[in-house]
N, C-alpha and C positions, 0 to 999 in steps of 0.2 A: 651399563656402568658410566658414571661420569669421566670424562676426560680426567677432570681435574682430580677424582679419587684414588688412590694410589690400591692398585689390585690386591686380591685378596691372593697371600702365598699359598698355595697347593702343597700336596705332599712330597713334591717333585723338586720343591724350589721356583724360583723365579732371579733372573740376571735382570740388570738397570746396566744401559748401556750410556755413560756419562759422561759428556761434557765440562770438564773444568775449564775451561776457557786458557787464556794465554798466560796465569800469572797470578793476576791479582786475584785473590780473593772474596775480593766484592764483585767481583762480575758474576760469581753463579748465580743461577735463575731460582727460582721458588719452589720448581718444580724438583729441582738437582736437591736441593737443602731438604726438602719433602722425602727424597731417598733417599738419600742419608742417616737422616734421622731415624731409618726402617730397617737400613742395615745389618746383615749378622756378621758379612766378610766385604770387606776392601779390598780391588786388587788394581793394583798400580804402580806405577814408578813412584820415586821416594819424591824427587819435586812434586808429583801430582798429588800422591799422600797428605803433604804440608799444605796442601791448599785446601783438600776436603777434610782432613781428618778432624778439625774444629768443630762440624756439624755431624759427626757419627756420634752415635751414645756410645755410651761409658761399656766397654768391654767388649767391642766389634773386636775380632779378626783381621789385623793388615796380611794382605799377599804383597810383596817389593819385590817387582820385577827390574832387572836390569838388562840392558840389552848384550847381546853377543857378540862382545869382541871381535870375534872370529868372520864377523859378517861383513863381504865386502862390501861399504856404504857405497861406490862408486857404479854398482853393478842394476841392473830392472831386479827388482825381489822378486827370489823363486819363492818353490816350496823350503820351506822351511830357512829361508835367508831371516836372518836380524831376528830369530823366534825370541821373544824373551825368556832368562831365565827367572827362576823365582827364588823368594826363600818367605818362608809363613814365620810370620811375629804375632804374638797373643796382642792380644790390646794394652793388657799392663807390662808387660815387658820393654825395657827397650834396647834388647839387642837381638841383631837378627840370627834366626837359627840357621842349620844347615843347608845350601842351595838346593832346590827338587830339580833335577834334572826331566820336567816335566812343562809343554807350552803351557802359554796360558788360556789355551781356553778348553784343554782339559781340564784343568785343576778348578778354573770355574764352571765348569760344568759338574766335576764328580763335587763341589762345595755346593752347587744348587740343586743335586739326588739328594741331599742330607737332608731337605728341607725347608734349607736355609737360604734368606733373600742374599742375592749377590749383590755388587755395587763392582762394576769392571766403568773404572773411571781413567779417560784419555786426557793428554794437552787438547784445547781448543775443541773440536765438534769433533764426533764420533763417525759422522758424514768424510772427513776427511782424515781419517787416522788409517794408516798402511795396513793394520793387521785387525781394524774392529768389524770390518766387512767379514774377514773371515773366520772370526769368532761367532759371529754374528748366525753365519749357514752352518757353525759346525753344531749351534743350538740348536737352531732348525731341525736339522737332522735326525742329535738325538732328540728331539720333542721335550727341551726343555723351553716354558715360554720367557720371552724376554718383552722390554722395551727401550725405547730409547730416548735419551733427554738431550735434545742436542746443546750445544752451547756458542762460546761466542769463540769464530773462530781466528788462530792466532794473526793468520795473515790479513783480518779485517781489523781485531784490536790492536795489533801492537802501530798501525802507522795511523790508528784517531789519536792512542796515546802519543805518540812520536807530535802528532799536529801536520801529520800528512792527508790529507783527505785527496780519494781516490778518483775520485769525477768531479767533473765540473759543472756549469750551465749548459755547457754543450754536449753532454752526455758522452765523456772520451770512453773508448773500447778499454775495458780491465782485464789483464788477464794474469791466471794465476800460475806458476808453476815452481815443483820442487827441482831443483838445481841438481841434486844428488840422482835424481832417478832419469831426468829429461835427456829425449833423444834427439838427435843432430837436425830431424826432421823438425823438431821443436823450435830448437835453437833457429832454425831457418827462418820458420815462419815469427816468430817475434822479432829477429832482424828486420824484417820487411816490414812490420807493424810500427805505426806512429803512436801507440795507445797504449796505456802505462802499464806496466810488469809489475806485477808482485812476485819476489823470487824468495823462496826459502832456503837458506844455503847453511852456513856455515863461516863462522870467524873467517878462517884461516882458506876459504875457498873463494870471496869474497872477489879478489882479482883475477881471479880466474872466471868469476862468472862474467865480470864488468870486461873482460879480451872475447869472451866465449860471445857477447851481443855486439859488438862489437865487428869484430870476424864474419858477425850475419848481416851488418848491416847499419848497424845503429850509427848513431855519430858518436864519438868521442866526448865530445862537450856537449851530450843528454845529462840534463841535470839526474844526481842519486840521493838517497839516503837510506842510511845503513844503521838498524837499532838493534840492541842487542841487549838482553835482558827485558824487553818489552812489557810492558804494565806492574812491573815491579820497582819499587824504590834504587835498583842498581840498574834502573836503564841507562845507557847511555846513545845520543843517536849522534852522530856524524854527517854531515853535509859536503858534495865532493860533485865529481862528473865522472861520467865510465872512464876517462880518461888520465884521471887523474885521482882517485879513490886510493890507489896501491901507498900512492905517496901519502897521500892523509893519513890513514892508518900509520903508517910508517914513523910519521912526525907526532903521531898521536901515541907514540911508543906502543901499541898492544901487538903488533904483528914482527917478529912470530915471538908467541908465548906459550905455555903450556894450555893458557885456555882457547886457545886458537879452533879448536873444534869444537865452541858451542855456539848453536842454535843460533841465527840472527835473520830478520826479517829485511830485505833490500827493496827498495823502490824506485822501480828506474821511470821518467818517464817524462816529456817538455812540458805538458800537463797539470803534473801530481802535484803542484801547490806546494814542491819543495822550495821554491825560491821566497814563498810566504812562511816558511816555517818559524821563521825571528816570531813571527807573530800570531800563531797558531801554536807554538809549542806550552799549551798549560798545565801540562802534567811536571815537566824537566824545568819549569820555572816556578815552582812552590817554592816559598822562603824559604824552607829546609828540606828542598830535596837533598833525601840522599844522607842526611847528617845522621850522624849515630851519637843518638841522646841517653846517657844514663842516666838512669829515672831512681836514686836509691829510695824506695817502696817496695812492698810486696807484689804480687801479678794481683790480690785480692785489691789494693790499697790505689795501686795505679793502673786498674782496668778503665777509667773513665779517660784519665789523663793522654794514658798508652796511645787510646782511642784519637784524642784530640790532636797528638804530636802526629801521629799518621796523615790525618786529613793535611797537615802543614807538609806532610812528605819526607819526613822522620820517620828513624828506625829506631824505635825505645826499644832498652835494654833495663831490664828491672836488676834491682839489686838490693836484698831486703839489709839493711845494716841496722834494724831493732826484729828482735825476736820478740812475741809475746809468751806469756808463761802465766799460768793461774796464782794466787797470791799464795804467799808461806802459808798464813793463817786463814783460811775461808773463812771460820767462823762469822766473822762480819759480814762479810758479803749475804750469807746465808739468812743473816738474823734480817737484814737491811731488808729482803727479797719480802720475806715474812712479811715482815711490816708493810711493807704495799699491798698484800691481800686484806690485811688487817686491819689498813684504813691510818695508818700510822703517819702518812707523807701527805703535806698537800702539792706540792712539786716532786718531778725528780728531773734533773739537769744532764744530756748526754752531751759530753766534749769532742768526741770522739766515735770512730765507725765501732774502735776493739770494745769501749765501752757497751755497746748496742749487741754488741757480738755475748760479751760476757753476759750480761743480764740475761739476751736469750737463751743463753746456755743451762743459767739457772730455772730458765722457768722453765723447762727441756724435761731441767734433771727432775722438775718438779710434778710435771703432768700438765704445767700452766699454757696462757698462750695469750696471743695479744688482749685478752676481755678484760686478764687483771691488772689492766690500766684504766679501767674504767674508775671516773670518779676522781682522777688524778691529772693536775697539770704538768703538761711534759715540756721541755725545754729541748732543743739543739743548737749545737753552736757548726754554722759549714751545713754546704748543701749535699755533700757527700754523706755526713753525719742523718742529716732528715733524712734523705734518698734511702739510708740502711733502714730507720724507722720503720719508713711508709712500707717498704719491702716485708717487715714486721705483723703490716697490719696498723700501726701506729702512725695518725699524722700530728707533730709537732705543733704546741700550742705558740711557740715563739720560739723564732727565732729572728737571730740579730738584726736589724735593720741597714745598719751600718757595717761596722767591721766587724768580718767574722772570725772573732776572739771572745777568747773569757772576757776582756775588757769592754768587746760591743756586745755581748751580752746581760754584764752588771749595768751598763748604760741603759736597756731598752726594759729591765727587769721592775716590775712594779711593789714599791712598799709593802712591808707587812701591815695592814690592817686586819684587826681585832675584830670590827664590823661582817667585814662581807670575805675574812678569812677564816674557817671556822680551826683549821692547826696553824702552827707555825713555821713549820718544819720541812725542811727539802733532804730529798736523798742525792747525793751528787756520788755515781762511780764514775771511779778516774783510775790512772795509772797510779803507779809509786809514785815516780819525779813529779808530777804534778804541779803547778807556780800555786802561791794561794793566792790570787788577786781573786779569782770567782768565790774564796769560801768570803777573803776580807770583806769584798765588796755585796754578800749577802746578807753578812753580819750586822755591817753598817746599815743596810735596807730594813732592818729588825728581822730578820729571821732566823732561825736555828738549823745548823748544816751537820748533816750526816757526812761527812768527808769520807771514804771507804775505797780501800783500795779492791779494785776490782780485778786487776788483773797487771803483772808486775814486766815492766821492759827493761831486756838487756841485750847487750851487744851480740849481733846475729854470726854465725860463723862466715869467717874469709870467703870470698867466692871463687868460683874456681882460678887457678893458675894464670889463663888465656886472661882472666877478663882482669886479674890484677896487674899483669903486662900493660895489656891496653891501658888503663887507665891512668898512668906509670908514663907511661910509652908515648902520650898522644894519640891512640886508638881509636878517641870516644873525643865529636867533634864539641861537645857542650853535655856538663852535669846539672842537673834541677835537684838543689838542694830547700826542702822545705821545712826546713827547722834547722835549730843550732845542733840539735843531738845527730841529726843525719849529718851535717860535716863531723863533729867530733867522730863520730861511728865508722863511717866510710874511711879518713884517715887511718882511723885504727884498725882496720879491717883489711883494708887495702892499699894503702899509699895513699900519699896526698896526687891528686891530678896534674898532668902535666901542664907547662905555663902557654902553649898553644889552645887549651880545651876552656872555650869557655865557660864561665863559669855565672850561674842564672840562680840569685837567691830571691826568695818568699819576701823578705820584708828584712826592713832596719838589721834587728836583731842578730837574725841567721847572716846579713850580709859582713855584721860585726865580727860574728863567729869567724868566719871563713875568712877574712882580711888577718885575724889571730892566727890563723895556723898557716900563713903565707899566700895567702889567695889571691888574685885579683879578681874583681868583681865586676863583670861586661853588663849584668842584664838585672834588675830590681822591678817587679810585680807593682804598681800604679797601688796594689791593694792585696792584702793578706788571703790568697785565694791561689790554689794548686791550678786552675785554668786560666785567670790572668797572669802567673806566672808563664804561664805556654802561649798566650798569647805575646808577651811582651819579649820572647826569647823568639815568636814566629816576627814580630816585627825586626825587631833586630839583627836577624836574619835576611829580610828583605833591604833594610838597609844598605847591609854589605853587599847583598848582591848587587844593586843599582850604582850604587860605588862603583865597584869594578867594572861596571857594563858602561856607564858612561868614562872611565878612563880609559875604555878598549883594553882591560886586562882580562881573562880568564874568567870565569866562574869559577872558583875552588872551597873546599870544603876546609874549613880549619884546622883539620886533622892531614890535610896534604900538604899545609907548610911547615911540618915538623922533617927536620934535620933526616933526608933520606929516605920520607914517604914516597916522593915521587919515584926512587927506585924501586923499592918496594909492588909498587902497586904495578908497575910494568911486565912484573913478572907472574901475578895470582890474577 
């Protein structure tokens, strides 16, 4: 068998022993996304779930294991210390059933006698996880086969992302150890070591560990840094000395808080290229790390965008404030459909992704598929609009050259001639509200417009409770409003946004809207376009940030200068 083929499941089952890395989601390997996708049962903790479950198919099995309370974390793990428990979630469900008071590598074992591929997926590598070793021989044992996909592991990614890098030219000694489990004999010998620590500890144990090297040996003012959340947009890392960390923390309001017992990576070492971090840190210096961007679209409408605001280090937040709905009357649309097999249209014009959406739906309902556009010139206006085409089957005969609007599309649109036209006639679906500048300005071209409402938009239901707070609230550090209808909508849906949240319109128009219902407007797109708009709200962002960094103030997130954020956030 090749390495790279993913084994054939037996009647017995098969376990994939997983690798989710530290966080982010883009670190899994090819091999991890490869088992995934083979999946019948998931079993993991709920963070690690959230990071694979994007690449399971539709109807896997989550096992959510939580750990036991009950388990001294200060203690060496016996048998049965920190076992997790579990509770099994269908894939379409999302709440979780009753907890099995069963370990977990029963419950994957007796899910891979069913026949069925497992997916037992850890934080960081499976090499270094407390309890997948011994998952791992209790397969063995019973003669279920497994493998194993390692990944990247947290104590290596979280201090590249931090912009800690662990060796030098000189090749300094690394060493790794978990705080929670390490013996005094441990403790000793890293005293005595001049060579950098990676230490896994815990918030809230943090100066305890930095007295604990301390007590062995270290000096005092050994440079530290301490990240927490690591490869995820809520990292944040701290620079201090074992000597003086307790007070940083301190001054940095999180200790003690309720989140004080989670997970953080520590780096002690003279070494460790923490005094270069100002200038190694490229993850925590994105224009908008960290900012929470409402995106009012659909997750269908804003999956490209979503996409681009991440890479800037944004957490978009979708919020659909138009609903689509099929028209009152079909009739039309119906007839319109016809007449493209029939040879009735010498264009048809798509404004729109929902328009692309509809029509396909029709030729669905029909038996059709992209061939009976053959013989017919197709229009797009937006690359998002071509992109659903092509996805179709369809590549766009034109589109705009210019601005991508109805207006840079009657601009690049050629004359009706009689000669080398042999019809007149365009089909154009669109919505209800629809402007008529594309039917005007084809009219004027000499041609004859099938105008046709293809599918009708109305105001989407309120979003939940939490997100019209936020929004209300100053929650949501900047909104990307890209059209006039999404401010009227979202207003009406949700409140108008607070006067802390900036506010990022599409063009003129929409920025007109939103100054109308009391807006201010920080961020305007160079050009009518949902990714120049992301890029001009990523600029924008870095502005601010350079601001502050040459005035010696803070890096802060615009949602932290609202009236009590700062207390707020010292506590969660």
């Amino acid at each position: 068998m090749s390495p790279t083929a993913f084994p054939a499941c037996p009647e017995h089952g098969h376990v994939t022993f997983l690798g989710a890395g530290p966080g982010d989601p883009g670190l899994l390997t090819l091999r991890a996304v490869e088992a995934l996708a083979h999946a019948d049962v998931l079993v993991a903790e709920h963070e690690v779930l959230d990071v694979v479950r994007t690449h399971a198919r539709q109807g896997v099995t989550e096992v959510h294991t939580d750990a036991d309370a009950s388990a001294d974390s200060s203690a060496q793990p016996g048998p049965g210390a920190g076992v997790p428990r579990l509770a099994v979630v269908d894939g379409s469900s999302t709440t979780t059933g009753t907890p099995a008071v069963r370990d977990a590598a029963h419950l994957v074992m007796e899910a891979a006698r069913g026949g069925r591929r497992v997916v037992r997926a850890v934080t960081g590598d499976p090499g270094l996880d407390t309890y997948a070793a011994e998952e791992m021989l209790a397969c063995a044992a019973a003669g279920v086969p497994f493998e194993v996909v390692p990944g990247i592991a947290t104590a290596v990614g979280v201090p590249a992302y931090a912009g800690v890098p662990l060796r030098d030219a000189e090749g300094t000694d690394v060493r790794f150890v978990d705080a929670r489990t390490a013996s005094d004999r441990c403790w000793t010998e890293l005293g005595a070591s001049d060579g950098t620590v990676v230490v896994s500890t815990t918030l809230d144990s943090v100066a305890a560990t930095a007295g604990e090297l301390v007590a062995a040996g270290r000096k005092p003012d050994t440079p530290l840094t301490v990240t927490v959340a690591g490869t995820t947009t809520r990292q944040r890392t701290w620079t201090a000395t074992l000597g003086t960390i307790a007070q940083t923390l301190k001054q940095a309001k999180v200790l003690p808080s309720p989140d004080g017992g989670r997970p953080v990576i520590a780096v002690v070492g003279e070494r460790s290229a923490t005094a270069q971090r100002e200038q190694l840190s490229w993850f925590e210096s994105k224009p908008l790390f960290g900012w929470k961007v409402l995106v009012p679209r659909t997750k269908e409408q804003a999956a490209s965008l979503s996409d681009q605001l991440r890479s800037y280090g944004a957490v978009p937040h979708e919020v659909p404030t138009i609903a689509v709905e099929p028209p009152r009357t079909p009739q039309q649309m119906e007839r319109a459909v016809k007449g493209l097999v029939t040879g009735r249209y010498e264009w048809i014009a798509f404004t729109s992704v929902n328009a692309v959406k509809a029509v396909r739906e029709k030729f669905e309902e029909y038996g059709l598929d992209a061939r009976a556009f053959a013989g017919i010139k197709v229009a797009a206006v937006g690359d998002q609009t071509a992109q659903a085409l092509i996805d179709f089957g369809v590549r766009p005969d034109l589109v705009p050259s210019g601005e991508q609007s109805a207006r840079g599309l009657v601009e690049d649109w050629p004359p009706y001639d009689p000669v080398f036209d042999p019809i007149d006639r365009v089909f154009l679906p669109r919505a209800d509200i629809a402007t008529e500048t594309l039917v005007a300005g084809l009219i004027e071209l000499g041609w004859e417009v099938d105008d046709v409402t293809a599918y009708r938009t109305v105001r989407a239901s309120p979003p939940p409770a939490t997100t019209r707070e936020a929004i209300k609230g100053g929650g949501f550090d900047a909104v990307m409003f890209t059209s006039s209808s999404t401010v009227r909508n979202l207003v009406g849906i949700a409140g108008k946004p607070h006067n802390v949240t900036v506010i990022a319109c599409i063009g003129p128009a929409t920025a007109k809207t939103a100054e109308e219902h009391g807006l201010r407007v920080d961020v305007m797109a160079p050009e009518p376009s949902v990714h120049k708009l992301a890029q001009a709200l990523a600029d924008f962002g870095l502005r601010r940030r350079t601001a502050a960094i040459e005035a010696g103030d803070p890096v802060t997130r615009p949602s932290e200068r609202r009236p009590g954020a700062r207390r707020r956030r010292s506590t969660t």
